[in-house]
C-alpha positions in Angstrom: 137.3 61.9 139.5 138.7 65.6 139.8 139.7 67.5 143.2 137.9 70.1 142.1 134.0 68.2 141.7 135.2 65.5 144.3 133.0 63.0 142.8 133.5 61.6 139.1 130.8 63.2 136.6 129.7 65.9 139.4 130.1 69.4 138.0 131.6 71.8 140.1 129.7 74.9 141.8 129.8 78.1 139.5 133.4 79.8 139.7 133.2 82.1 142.8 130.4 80.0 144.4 130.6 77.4 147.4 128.9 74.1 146.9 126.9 75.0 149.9 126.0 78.4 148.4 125.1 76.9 145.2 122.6 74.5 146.9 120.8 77.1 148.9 120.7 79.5 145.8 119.2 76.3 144.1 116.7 75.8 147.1 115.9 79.6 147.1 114.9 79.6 143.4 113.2 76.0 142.7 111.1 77.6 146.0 110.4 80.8 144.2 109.8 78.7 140.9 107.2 76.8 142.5 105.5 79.7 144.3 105.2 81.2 141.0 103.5 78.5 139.3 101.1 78.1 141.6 100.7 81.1 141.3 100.1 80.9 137.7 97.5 78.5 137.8 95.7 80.6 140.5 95.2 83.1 137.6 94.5 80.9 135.3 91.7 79.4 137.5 90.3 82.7 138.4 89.2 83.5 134.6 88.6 79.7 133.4 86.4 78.9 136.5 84.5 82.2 135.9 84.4 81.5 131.8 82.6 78.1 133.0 85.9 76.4 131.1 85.2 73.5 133.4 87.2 71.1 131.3 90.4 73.7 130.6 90.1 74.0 134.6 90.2 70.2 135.5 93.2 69.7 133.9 95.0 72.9 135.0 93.8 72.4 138.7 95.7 69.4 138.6 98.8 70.5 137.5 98.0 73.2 140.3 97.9 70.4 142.4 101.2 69.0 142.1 102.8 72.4 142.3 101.3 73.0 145.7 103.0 69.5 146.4 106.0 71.1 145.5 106.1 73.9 146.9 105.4 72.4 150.2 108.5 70.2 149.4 110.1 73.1 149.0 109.0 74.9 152.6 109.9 72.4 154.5 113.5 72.5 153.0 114.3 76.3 153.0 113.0 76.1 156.7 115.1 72.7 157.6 118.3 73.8 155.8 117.9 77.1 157.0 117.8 78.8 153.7 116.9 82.6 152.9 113.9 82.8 150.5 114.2 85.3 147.6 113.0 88.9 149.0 111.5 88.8 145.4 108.1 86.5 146.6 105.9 89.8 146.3 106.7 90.5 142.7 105.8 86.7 142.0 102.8 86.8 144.1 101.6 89.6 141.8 103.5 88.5 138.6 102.5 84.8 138.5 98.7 85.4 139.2 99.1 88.4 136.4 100.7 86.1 134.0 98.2 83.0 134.4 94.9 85.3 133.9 96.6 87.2 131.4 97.1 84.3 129.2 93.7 82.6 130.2 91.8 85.8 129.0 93.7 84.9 125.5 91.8 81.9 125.8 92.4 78.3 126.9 94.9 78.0 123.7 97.3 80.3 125.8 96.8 79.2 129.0 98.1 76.3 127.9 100.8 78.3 125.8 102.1 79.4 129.0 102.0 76.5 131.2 104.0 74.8 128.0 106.6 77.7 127.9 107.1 77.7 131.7 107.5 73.7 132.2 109.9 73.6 129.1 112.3 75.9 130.8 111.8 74.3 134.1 112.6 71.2 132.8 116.1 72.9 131.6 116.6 74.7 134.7 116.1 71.1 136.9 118.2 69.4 134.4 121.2 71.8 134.7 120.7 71.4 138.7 120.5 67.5 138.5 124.0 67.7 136.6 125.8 69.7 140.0 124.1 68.3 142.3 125.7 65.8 145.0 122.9 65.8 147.5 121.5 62.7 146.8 117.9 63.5 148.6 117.7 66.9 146.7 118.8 65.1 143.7 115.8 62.7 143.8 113.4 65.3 144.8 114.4 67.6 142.0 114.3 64.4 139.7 110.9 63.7 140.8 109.8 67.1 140.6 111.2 67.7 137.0 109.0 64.5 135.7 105.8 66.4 136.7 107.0 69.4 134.9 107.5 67.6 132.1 103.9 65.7 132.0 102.5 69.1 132.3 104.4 70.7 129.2 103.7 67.7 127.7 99.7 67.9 128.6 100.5 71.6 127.3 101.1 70.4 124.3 98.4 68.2 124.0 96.0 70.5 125.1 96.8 73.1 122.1 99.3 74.8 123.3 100.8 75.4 119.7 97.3 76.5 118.4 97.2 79.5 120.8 97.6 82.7 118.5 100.9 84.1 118.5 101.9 81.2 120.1 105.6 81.2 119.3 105.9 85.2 120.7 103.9 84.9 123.4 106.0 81.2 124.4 109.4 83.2 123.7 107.7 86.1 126.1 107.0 84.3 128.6 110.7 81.7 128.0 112.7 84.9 128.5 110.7 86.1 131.7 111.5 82.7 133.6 114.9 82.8 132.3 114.7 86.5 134.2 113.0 85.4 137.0 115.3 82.6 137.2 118.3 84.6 137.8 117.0 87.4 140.1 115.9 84.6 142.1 118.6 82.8 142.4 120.7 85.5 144.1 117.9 88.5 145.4 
C-alpha cells in the first residue's frame, strides 16, 4: 500500500488529476461511449431492417439492447453524482448513426466489422478504468458492462466480422476513431 493510491494495487489518478476528477471524466466518457453505440446500431438498423437482413438485425438489435441498458446506467449516474456530460453528444448523435449505416451499407460483413472494432477497444478502455478505480459500485457496474462488450465483439467475430472486405483498414479506422472519441470525451 502506497500514500499515493491509498489502497494496495489501486493505481493512482493521472498526474495532474483528482481521484474525484478522474471518476467523473470516466462517467462523462463511458456515458458518451454508450450513447454512441447505441447510436451505432441505430444506423446499422436503419439499412439492415430496410435491406430485409432480418437475421443480421436480430442479433444487432440485441446488442442494441444492452447498450440502451447501459446507457440508462449511465443517466442515472451523471445525474446522481452530478456529473457534466461531454458538450460533444451532438457530434456522436450524428457520428455514431453515420458510422453504423455506413458500415451496414458495406454489408452485414462490416457491420459486424465495426461493432468488433468498437467493443475490442471498449473492452481496453473498461479494463484500464477497472485497474484505477476504488468505487466499488462503479467498479462492478463497469465490470458488468465490459462482459457485454466483450460477448458482443465476440458475436462480431462470429458473425464474420474478419470476412468483411478491407476488414483490417476499415477495423484500424474505426480503432483510431474511438481511441479519438475517447479522449475528446473524456475532457470536452
Amino acid at each position: 500500500m502506497t500514500k499515493e493510491t491509498g489502497k494496495r494495487g489501486q493505481r493512482p489518478a493521472p498526474p495532474g488529476v483528482s481521484a474525484q476528477d478522474d471518476v467523473q471524466s470516466m462517467i462523462r466518457v463511458d456515458h458518451a461511449g454508450e450513447y454512441g453505440a447505441v447510436r451505432i446500431y441505430e444506423g446499422q438498423l436503419a439499412v439492415l431492417d430496410a435491406r430485409g437482413n432480418t437475421r443480421a438485425a436480430a442479433i444487432v438489435r440485441e446488442m442494441a439492447e444492452q447498450e440502451r441498458h447501459h446507457l440508462k446506467a449511465f443517466d442515472t449516474l451523471i445525474n446522481a453524482r452530478r456529473v457534466r456530460p461531454t458538450a460533444l453528444e451532438p457530434l456522436w448523435r450524428v457520428a455514431g448513426f453515420a458510422l453504423g449505416a455506413a458500415t451496414a451499407l458495406l454489408g452485414e460483413k462490416s457491420a459486424m466489422a465495426c461493432t468488433a472494432a468498437v467493443e475490442d477497444v471498449i473492452d481496453g478502455h473498461y479494463a484500464r478504468q477497472l485497474e484505477r478505480l476504488s468505487d466499488s459500485e462503479l467498479k462492478k457496474t463497469i465490470g458488468e458492462f465490459r462482459d457485454d462488450e466483450i460477448a458482443h465483439r465476440n458475436e462480431a467475430l462470429a458473425q464474420g466480422a474478419r470476412d468483411a472486405p478491407g476488414y483490417r483498414l476499415l477495423s484500424e479506422a474505426i480503432k483510431a476513431g474511438c481511441r479519438i472519441a475517447i479522449k475528446l470525451s473524456e475532457r470536452i
